[in-house]
C-alpha positions as a LaTeX table, in Angstrom:
\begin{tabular}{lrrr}
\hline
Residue & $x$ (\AA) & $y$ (\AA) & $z$ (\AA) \\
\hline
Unk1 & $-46.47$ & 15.78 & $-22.18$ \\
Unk2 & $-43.50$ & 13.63 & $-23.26$ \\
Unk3 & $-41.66$ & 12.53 & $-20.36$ \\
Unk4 & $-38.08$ & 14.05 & $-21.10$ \\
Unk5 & $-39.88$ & 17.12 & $-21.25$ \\
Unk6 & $-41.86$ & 16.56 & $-18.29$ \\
Unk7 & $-38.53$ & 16.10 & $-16.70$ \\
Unk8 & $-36.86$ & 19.34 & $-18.16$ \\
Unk9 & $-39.88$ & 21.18 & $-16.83$ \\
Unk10 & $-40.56$ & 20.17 & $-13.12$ \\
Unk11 & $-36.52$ & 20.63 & $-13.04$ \\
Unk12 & $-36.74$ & 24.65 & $-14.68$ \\
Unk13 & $-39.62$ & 24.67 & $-11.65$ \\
Unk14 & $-37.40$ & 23.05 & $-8.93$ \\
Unk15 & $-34.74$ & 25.88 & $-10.10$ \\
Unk16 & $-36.91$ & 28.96 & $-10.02$ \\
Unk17 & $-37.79$ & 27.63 & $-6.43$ \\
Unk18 & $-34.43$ & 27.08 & $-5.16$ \\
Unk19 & $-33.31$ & 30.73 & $-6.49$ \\
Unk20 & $-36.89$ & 32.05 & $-4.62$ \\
Unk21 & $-36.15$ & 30.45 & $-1.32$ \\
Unk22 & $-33.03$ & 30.63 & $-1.40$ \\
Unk23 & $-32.82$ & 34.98 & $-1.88$ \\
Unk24 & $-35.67$ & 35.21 & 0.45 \\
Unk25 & $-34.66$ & 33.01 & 3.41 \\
Unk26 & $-31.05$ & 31.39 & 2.96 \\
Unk27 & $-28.10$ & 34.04 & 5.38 \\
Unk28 & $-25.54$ & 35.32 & 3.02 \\
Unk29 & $-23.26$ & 32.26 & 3.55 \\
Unk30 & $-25.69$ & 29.66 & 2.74 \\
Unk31 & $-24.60$ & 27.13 & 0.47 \\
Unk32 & $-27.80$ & 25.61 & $-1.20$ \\
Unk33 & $-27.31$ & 23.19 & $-4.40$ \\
Unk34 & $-30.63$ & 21.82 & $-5.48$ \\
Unk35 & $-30.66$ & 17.86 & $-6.31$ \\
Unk36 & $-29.86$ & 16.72 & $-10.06$ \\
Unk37 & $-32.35$ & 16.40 & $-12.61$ \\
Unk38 & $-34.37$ & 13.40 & $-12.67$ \\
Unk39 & $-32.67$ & 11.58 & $-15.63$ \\
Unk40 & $-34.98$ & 8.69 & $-17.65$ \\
Unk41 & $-31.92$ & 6.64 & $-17.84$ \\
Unk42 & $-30.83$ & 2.65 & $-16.43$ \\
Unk43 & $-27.41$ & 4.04 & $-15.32$ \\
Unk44 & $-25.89$ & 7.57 & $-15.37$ \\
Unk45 & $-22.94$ & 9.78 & $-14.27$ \\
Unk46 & $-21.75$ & 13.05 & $-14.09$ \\
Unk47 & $-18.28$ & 14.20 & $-12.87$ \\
Unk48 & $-15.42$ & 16.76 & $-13.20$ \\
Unk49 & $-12.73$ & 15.83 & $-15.82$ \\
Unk50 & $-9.86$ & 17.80 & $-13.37$ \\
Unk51 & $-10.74$ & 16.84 & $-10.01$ \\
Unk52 & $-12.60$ & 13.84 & $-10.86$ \\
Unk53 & $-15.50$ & 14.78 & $-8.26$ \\
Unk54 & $-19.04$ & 13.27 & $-8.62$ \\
Unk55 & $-21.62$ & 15.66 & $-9.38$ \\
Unk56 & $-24.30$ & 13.38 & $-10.07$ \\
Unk57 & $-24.77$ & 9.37 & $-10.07$ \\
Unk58 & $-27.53$ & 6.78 & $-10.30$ \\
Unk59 & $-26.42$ & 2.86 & $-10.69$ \\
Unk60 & $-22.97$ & 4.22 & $-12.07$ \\
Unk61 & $-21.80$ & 0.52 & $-11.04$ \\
Unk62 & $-24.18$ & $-1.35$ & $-12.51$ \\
Unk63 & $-22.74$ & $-3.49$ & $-15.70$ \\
Unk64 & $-24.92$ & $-2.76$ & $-18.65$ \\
Unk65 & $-24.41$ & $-3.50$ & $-22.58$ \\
Unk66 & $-22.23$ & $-0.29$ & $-23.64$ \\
Unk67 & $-23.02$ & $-0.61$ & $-27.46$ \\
Unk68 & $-20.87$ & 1.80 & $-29.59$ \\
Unk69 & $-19.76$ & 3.29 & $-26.11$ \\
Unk70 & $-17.19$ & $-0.02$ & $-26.63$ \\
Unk71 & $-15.52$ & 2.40 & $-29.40$ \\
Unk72 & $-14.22$ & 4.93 & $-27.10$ \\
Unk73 & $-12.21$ & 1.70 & $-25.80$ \\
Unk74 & $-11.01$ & 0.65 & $-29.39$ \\
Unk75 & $-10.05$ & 4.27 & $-30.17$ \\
Unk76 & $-7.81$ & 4.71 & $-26.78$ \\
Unk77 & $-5.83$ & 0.86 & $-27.75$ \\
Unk78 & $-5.41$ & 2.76 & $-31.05$ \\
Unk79 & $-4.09$ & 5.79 & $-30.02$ \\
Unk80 & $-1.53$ & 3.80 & $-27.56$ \\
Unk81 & $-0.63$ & 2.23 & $-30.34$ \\
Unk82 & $-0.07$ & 5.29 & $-32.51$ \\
Unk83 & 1.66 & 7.15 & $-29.52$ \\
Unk84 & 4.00 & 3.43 & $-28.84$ \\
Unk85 & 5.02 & 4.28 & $-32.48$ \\
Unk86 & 3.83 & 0.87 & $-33.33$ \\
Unk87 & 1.05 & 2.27 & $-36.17$ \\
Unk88 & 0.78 & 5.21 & $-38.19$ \\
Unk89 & $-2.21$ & 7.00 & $-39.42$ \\
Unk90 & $-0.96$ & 6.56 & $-42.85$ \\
Unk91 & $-0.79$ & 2.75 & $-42.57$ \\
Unk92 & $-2.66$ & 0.69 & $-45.19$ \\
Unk93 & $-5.58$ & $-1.41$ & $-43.77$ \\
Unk94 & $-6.62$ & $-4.30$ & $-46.08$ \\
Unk95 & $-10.60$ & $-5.01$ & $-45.24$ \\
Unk96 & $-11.41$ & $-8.62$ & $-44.29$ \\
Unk97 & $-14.80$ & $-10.06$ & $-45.21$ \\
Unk98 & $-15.23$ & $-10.32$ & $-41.56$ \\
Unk99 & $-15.27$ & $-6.64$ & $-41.60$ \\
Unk100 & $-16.72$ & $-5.96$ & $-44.49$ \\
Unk101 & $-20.19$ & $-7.98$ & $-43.40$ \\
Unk102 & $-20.19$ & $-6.90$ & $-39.97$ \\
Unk103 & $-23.75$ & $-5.82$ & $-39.15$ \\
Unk104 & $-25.03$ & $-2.42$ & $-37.64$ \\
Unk105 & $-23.49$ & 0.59 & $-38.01$ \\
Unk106 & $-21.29$ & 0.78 & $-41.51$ \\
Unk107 & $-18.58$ & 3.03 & $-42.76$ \\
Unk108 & $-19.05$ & 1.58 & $-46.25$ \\
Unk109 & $-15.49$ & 0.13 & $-47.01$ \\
Unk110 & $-15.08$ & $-3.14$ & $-49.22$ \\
Unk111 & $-13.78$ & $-6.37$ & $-49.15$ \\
Unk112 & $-9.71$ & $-6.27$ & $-50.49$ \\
Unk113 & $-9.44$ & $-2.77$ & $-50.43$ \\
Unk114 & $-6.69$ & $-0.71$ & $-48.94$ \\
Unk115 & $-7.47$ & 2.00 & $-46.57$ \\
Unk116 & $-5.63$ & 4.50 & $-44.16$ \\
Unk117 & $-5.49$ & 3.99 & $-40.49$ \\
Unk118 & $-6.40$ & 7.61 & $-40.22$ \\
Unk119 & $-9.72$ & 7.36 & $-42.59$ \\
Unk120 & $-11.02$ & 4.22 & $-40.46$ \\
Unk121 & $-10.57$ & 6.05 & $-37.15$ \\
Unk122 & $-12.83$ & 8.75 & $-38.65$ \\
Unk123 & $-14.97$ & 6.13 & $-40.05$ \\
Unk124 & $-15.46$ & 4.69 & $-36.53$ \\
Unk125 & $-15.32$ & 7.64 & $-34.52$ \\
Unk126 & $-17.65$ & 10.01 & $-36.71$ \\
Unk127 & $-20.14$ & 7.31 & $-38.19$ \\
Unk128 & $-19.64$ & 4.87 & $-35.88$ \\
Unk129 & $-18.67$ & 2.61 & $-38.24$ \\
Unk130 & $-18.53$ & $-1.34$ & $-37.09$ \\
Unk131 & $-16.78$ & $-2.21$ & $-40.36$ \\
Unk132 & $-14.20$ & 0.41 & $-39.64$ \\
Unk133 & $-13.61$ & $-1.07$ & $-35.56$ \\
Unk134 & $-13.75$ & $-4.52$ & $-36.86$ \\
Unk135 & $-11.12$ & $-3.54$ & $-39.72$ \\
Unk136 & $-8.73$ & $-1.85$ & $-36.95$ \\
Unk137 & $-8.67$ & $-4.44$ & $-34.70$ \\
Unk138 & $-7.93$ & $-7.46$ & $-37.22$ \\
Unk139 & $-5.00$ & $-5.13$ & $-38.12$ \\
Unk140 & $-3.84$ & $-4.07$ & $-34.73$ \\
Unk141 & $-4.58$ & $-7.30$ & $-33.10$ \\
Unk142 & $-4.47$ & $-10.08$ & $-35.57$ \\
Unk143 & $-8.04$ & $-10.61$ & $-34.52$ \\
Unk144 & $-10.69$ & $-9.39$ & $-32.93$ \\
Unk145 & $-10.50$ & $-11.85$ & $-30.34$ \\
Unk146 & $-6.79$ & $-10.90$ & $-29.91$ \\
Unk147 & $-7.77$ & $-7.32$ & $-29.97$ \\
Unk148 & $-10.39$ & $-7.89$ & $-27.53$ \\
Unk149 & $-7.89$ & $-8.89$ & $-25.07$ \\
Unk150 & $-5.64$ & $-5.66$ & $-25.79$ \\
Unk151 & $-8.85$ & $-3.85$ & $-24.97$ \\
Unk152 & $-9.26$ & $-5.55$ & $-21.19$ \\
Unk153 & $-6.10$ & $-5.02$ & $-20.81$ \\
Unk154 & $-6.34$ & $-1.44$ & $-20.78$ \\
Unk155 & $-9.52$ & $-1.54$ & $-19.14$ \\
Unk156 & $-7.35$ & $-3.34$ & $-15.68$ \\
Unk157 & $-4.73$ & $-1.06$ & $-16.17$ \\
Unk158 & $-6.93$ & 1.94 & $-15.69$ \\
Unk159 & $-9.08$ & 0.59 & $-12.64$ \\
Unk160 & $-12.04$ & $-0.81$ & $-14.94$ \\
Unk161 & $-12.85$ & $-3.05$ & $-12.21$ \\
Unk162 & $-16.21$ & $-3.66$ & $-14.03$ \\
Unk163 & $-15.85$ & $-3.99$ & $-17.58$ \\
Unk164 & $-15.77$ & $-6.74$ & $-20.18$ \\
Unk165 & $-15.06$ & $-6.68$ & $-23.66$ \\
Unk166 & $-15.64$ & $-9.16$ & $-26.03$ \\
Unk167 & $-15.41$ & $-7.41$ & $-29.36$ \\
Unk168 & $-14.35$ & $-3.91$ & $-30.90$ \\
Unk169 & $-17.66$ & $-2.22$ & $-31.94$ \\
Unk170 & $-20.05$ & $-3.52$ & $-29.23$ \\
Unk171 & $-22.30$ & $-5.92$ & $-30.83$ \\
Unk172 & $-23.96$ & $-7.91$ & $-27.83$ \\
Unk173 & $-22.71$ & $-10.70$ & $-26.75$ \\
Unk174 & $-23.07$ & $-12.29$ & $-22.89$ \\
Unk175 & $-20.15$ & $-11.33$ & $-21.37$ \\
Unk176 & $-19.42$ & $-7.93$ & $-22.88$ \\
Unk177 & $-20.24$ & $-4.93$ & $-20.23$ \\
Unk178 & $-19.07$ & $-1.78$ & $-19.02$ \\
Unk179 & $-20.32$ & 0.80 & $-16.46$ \\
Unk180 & $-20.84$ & 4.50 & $-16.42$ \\
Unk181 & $-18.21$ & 4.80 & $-13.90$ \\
Unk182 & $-16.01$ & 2.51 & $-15.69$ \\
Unk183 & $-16.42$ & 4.57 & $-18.95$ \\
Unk184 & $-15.73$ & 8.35 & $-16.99$ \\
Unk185 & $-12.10$ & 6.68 & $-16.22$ \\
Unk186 & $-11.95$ & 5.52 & $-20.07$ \\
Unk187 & $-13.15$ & 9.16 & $-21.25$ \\
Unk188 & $-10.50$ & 10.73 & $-18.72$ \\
Unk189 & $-7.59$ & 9.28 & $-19.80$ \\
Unk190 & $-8.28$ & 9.55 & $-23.44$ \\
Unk191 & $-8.88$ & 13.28 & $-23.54$ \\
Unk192 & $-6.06$ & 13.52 & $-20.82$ \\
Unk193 & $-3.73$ & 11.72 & $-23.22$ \\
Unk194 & $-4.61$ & 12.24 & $-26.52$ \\
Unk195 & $-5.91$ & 15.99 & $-27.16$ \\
Unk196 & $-4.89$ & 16.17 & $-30.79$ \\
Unk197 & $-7.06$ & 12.87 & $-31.54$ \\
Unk198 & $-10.00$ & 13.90 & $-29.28$ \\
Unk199 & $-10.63$ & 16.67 & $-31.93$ \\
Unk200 & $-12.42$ & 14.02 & $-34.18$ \\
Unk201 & $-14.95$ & 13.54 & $-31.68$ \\
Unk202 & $-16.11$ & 16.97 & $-32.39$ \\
Unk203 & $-16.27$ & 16.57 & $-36.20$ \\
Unk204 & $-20.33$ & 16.89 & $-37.18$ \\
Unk205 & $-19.57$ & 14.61 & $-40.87$ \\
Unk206 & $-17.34$ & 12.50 & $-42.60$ \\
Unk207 & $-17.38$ & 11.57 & $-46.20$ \\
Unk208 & $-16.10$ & 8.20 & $-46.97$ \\
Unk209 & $-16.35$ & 6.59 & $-50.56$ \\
Unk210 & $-18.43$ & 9.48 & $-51.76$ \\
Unk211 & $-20.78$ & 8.49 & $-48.71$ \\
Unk212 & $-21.07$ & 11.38 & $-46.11$ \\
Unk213 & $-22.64$ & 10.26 & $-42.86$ \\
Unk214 & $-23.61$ & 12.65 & $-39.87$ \\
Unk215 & $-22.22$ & 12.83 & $-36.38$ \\
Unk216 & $-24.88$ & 11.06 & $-34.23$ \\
Unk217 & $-24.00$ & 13.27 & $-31.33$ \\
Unk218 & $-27.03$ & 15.59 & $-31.63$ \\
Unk219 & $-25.80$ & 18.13 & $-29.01$ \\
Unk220 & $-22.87$ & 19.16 & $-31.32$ \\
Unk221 & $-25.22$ & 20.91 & $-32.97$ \\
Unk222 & $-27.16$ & 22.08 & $-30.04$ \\
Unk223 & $-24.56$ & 23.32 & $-27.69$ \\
Unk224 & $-21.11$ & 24.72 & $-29.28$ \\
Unk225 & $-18.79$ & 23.95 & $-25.98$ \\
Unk226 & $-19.96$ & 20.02 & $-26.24$ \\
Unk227 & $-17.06$ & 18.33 & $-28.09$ \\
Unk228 & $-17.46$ & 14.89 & $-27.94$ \\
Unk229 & $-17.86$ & 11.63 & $-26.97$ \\
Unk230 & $-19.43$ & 8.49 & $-28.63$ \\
Unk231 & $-23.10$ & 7.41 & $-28.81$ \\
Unk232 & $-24.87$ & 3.88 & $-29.06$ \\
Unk233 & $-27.30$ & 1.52 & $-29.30$ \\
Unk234 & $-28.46$ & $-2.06$ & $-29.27$ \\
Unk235 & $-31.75$ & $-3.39$ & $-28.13$ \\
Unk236 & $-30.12$ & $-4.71$ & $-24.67$ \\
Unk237 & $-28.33$ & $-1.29$ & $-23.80$ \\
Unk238 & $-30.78$ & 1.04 & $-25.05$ \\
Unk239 & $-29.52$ & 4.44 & $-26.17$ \\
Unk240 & $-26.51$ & 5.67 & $-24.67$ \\
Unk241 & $-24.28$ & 8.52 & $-24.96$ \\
Unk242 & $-21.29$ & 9.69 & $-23.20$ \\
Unk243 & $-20.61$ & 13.45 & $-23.88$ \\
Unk244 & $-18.37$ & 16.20 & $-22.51$ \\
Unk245 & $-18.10$ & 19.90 & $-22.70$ \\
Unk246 & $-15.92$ & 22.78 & $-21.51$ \\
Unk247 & $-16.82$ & 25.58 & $-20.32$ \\
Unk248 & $-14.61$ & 28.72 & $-19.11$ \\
Unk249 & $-12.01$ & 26.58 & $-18.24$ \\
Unk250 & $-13.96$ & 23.71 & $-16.85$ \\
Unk251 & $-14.80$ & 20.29 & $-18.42$ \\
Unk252 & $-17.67$ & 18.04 & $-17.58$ \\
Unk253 & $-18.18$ & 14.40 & $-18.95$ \\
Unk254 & $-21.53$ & 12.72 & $-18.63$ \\
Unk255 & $-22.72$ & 9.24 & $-19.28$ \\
Unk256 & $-26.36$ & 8.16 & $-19.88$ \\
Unk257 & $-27.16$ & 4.29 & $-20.28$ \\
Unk258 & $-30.63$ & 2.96 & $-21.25$ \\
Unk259 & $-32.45$ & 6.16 & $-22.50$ \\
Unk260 & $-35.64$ & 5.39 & $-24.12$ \\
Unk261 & $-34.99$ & 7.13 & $-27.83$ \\
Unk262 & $-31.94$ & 9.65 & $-29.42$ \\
Unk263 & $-33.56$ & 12.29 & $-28.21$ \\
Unk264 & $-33.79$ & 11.25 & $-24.26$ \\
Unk265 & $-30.09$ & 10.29 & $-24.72$ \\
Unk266 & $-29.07$ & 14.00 & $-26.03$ \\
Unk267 & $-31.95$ & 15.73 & $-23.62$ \\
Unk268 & $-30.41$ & 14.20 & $-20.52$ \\
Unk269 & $-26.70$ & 14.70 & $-21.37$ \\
Unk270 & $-27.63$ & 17.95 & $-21.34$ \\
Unk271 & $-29.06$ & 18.68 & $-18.49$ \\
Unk272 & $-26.87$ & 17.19 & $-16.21$ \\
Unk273 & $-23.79$ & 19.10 & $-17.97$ \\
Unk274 & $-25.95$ & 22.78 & $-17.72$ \\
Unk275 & $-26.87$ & 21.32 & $-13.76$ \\
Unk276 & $-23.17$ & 20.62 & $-12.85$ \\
Unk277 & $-22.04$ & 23.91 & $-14.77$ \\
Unk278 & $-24.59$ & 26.20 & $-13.69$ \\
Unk279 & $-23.75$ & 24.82 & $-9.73$ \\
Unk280 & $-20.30$ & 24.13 & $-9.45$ \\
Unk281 & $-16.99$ & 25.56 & $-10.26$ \\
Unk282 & $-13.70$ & 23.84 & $-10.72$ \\
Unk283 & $-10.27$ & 25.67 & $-9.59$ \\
Unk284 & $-7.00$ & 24.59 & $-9.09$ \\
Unk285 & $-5.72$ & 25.42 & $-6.17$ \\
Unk286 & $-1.55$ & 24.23 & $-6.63$ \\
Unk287 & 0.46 & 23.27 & $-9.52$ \\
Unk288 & 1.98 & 19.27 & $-9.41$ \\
Unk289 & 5.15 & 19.44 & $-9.11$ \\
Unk290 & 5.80 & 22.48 & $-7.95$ \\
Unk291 & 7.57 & 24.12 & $-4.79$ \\
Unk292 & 4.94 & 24.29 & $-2.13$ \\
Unk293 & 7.31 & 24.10 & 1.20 \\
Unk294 & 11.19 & 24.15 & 1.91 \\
Unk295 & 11.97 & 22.08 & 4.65 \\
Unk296 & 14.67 & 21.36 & 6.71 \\
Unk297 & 16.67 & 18.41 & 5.87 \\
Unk298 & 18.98 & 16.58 & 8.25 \\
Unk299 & 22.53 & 15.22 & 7.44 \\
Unk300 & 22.23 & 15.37 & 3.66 \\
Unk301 & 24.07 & 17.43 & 1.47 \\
Unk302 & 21.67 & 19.99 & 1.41 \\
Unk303 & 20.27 & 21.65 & 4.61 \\
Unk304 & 16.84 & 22.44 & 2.41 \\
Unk305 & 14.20 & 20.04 & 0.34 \\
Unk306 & 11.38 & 21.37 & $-1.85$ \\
Unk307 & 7.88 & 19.91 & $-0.93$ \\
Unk308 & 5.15 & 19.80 & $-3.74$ \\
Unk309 & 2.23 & 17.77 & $-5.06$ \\
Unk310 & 2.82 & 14.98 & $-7.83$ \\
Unk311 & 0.13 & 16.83 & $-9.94$ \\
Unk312 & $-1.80$ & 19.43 & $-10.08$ \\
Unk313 & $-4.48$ & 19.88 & $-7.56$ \\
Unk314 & $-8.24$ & 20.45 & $-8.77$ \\
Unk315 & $-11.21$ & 21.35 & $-6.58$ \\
Unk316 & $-14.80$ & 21.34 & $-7.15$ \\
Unk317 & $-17.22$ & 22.82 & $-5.15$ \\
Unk318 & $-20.28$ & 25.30 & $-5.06$ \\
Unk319 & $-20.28$ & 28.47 & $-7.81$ \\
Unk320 & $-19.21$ & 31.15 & $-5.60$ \\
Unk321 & $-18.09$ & 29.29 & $-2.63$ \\
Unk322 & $-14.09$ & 29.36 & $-3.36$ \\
Unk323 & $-13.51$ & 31.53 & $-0.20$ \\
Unk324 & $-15.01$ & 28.64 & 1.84 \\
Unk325 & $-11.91$ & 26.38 & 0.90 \\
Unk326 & $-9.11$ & 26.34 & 3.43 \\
Unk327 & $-5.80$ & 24.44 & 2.90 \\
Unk328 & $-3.19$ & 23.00 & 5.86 \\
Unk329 & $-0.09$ & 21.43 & 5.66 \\
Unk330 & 1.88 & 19.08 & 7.47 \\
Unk331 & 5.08 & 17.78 & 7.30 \\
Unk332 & 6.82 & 14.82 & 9.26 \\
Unk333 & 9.51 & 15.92 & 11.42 \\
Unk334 & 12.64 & 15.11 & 11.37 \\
Unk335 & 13.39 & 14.69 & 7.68 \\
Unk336 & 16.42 & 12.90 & 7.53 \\
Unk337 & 19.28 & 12.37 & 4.51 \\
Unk338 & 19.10 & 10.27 & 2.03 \\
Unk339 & 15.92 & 11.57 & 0.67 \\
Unk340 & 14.25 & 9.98 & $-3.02$ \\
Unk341 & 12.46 & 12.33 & $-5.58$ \\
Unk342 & 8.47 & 10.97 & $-4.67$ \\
Unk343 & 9.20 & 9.85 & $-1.45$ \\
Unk344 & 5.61 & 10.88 & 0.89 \\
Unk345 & 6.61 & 13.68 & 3.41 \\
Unk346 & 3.89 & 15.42 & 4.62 \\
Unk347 & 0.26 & 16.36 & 3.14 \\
Unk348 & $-2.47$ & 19.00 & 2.00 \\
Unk349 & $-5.85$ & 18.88 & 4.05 \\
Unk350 & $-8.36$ & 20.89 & 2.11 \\
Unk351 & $-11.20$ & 21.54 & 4.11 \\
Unk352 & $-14.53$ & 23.05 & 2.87 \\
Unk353 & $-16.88$ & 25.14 & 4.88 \\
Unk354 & $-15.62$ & 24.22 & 7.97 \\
Unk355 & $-15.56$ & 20.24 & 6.91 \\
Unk356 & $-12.68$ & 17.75 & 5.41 \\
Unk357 & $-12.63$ & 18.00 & 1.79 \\
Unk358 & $-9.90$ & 16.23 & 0.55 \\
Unk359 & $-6.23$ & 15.27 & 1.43 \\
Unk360 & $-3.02$ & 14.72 & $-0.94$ \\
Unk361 & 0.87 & 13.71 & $-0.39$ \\
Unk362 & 3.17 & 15.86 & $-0.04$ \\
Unk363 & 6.29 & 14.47 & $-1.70$ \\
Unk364 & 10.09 & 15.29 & $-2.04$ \\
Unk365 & 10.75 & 16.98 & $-5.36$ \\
Unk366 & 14.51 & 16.33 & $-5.85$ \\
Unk367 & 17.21 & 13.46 & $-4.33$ \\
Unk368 & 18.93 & 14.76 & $-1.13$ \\
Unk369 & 22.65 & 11.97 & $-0.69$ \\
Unk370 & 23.30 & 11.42 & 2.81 \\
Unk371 & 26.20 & 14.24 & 3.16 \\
Unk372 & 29.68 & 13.52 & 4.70 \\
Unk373 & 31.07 & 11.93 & 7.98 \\
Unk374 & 31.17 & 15.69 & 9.73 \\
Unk375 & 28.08 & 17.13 & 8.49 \\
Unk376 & 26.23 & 14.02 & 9.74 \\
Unk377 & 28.04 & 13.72 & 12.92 \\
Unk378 & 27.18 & 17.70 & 13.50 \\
Unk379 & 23.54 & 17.47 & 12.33 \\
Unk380 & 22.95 & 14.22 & 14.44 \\
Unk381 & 24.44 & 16.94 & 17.53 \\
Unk382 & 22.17 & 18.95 & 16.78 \\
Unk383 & 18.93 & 17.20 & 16.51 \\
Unk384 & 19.78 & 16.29 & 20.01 \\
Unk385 & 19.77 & 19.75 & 21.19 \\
Unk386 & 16.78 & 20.94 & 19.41 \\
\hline
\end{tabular}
C-alpha cells in the first residue's frame, strides 16, 4: 500500500478509535482531541487564519528551499505596490530576455512584447509562471536583484525571522529559504490585506497567448471550500504546497514542505485541514475596538473612558467546548487625566477549562485632556477620601 494512503488509513483507524473510547469511557466533559495525522513531509504547519493558534507543527522552523512558495512573496510586494498606488493592473510590462529564458515553470510571453500587469499576475499566480515573476520584478524593481531586496524587506517587516530571498520565482540558489512558519505569517497578511486579489488563487485555468495552463493546486478540484494558495517544486525542496480553506466561518492555512510527489503534497494538505476542522472551532469572542468597559477617569474632562481591544479577539479551541472558555478583566486603578487613544489600561485573561488560555491589552479608546484647575483640585480631594 502506497504510503500516503497508508497514512490516510491508520489515521481513519486512529479516528474510529478515539470516537469508540471516547463514547464508551470519556465523562460528559471530557475533552479528547486525537494527535494529527502523520504527514510524509520535511516541514509542515497547520494554524488558524483568525486567532493564529497552532493546530499542528513538525520542523515549522526549519529553513528549507520554498520553490514557487517564493511567489506568494512576489505577489504580496505586488499588491503593496498596487494598493501604494505606485502600479496599476493595466500597466504595460515590456518582457526582458532575462525573462523570457528563465527556466522552469513558463507563462509563455516573448521577448519585446508588451503585457498587462494584471495578465502576468495571473500568469504567475495560476501557472506559476517564472517568466511572468521574473517580468514583474524587473518592472517593479529595476531588477531582480533590486526586487529581491523589496521582497526581504517585507519578509522583516512581518516577523520573517527565517527567510531569505534571492530571486522572484524560487529557482535554487544557496542562500534563498523560507520556513513553514515563516510562510503562515506571509499567507496571513496577504489574504488579511488583499481579499479582492486572493480570488486568483482560486482560479482552476488561465489562457495566455492562446495557451491555457491548469491550476496546479489539485485540491481545487477536490474540495470546493479550498481557495488557494501556491504550489512548488525543485529537486532541493521537494513538493510543496501551502493551501487554505474556509469553512462555516472558519479559515485554515496549511503548509507542507518536502512531500515525495503532487499527490503526497495535495493528500496531506488535506488532511490536516479536515483534522483541524473536524476538531476545532474558531469564535470570536469581542470586537477590536469596541466598548468593552467604562471606567472611571480622574481629573480629565470626562469622568468616564471606554475600554476595548485593538482588534478583534479570536479563539480556537475544541468543537463543542465554547462553554469551557471563561473571560476576566482587569483594569489599573486609578486612571488618571490626560489619557492617549491606545494607551494599555487593563487586560482580558481567557482561561480554558479551568487553565490560562490567552491574555490581551486592554486599551483606552478615545483622548481624555487633563480637565481644569477645579475639577482637578476636587478629583485629587477625592481620591484621597476614597
Amino acid at each position: 500500500m502506497p504510503s500516503s494512503l497508508s497514512n490516510r488509513f491508520f489515521w481513519f483507524a486512529w479516528l474510529v478509535f478515539c470516537c469508540v473510547f471516547s463514547s464508551a469511557n470519556a465523562a460528559p466533559n471530557s475533552i479528547l482531541i486525537p494527535n494529527p495525522p502523520t504527514v510524509t513531509a520535511t516541514s509542515y504547519l497547520l494554524e488558524d487564519f483568525n486567532s493564529g493558534r497552532v493546530l499542528a507543527e513538525k520542523d515549522a522552523d526549519k529553513k528549507l528551499a520554498p520553490a514557487s512558495l517564493t511567489k506568494i512573496m512576489t505577489a504580496y510586494v505586488i499588491y503593496r505596490e498596487l494598493a501604494g498606488g505606485h502600479l496599476k493592473l493595466t500597466d504595460q510590462v515590456t518582457i526582458s530576455k532575462k525573462a523570457w529564458e528563465t527556466s522552469g515553470s513558463k507563462m509563455f510571453v516573448e521577448v519585446g512584447k508588451q503585457v498587462s500587469v494584471e495578465d502576468l499576475l495571473k500568469g504567475m499566480i495560476i501557472q506559476s509562471g517564472n517568466d511572468a515573476s521574473v517580468a514583474l520584478a524587473e518592472h517593479v524593481g529595476g531588477s531582480e536583484a533590486a526586487f529581491a531586496t523589496m521582497m526581504n524587506q517585507q519578509a522583516a517587516r512581518l516577523g520573517m525571522a527565517n527567510s531569505h530571498f534571492e530571486n522572484s520565482m524560487g529557482l535554487p540558489t544557496p542562500n534563498h529559504y523560507t520556513t513553514a512558519r515563516d510562510l503562515t505569517k506571509l499567507t496571513r497578511a496577504l489574504i488579511a490585506e488583499f481579499p479582492d486579489y486572493y480570488r486568483w488563487d482560486a482560479q482552476k485555468e488561465f489562457t495566455y497567448n492562446k495557451i491555457t495552463q491548469q491550476n496546479r493546486n489539485k485540491l481545487l478540484w477536490r474540495d470546493k471550500t479550498v481557495d488557494g494558495v501556491k504550489t512548488g517544486f525543485t529537486d532541493d525542496a521537494g513538493y510543496c504546497m501551502v493551501a487554505s480553506a474556509k469553512r462555516e466561518g472558519m479559515r485554515l492555512i496549511s503548509v507542507v514542505m518536502g512531500t515525495p510527489s503532487p499527490d503526497a503534497r495535495a493528500d496531506e494538505s488535506h488532511a490536516l485541514l479536515n483534522y483541524g476542522f473536524h476538531f476545532y472551532e474558531t469564535q470570536r469572542l469581542y470586537q477590536g475596538n469596541s466598548n468593552l468597559k467604562e471606567v472611571r477617569v480622574w481629573q480629565g474632562t470626562s469622568k468616564t473612558l471606554q475600554l476595548g481591544l485593538a482588534a478583534d479577539l479570536y479563539v480556537t479551541i475544541p468543537r463543542n467546548h465554547y462553554n469551557e472558555l471563561k473571560a476576566v478583566m482587569k483594569f489599573n486603578q486609578p486612571i488618571i487625566a490626560p489619557i492617549t487613544q491606545g494607551k494599555i489600561y487593563g487586560s482580558v485573561s481567557v482561561s480554558f477549562a479551568g487553565q490560562p488560555f490567552l491574555e490581551r491589552p486592554l486599551v483606552a479608546l478615545k483622548n481624555v485632556e487633563s480637565g481644569n484647575f477645579i475639577q482637578r483640585s476636587y478629583d485629587k480631594l477625592m481620591l484621597m477620601m476614597e
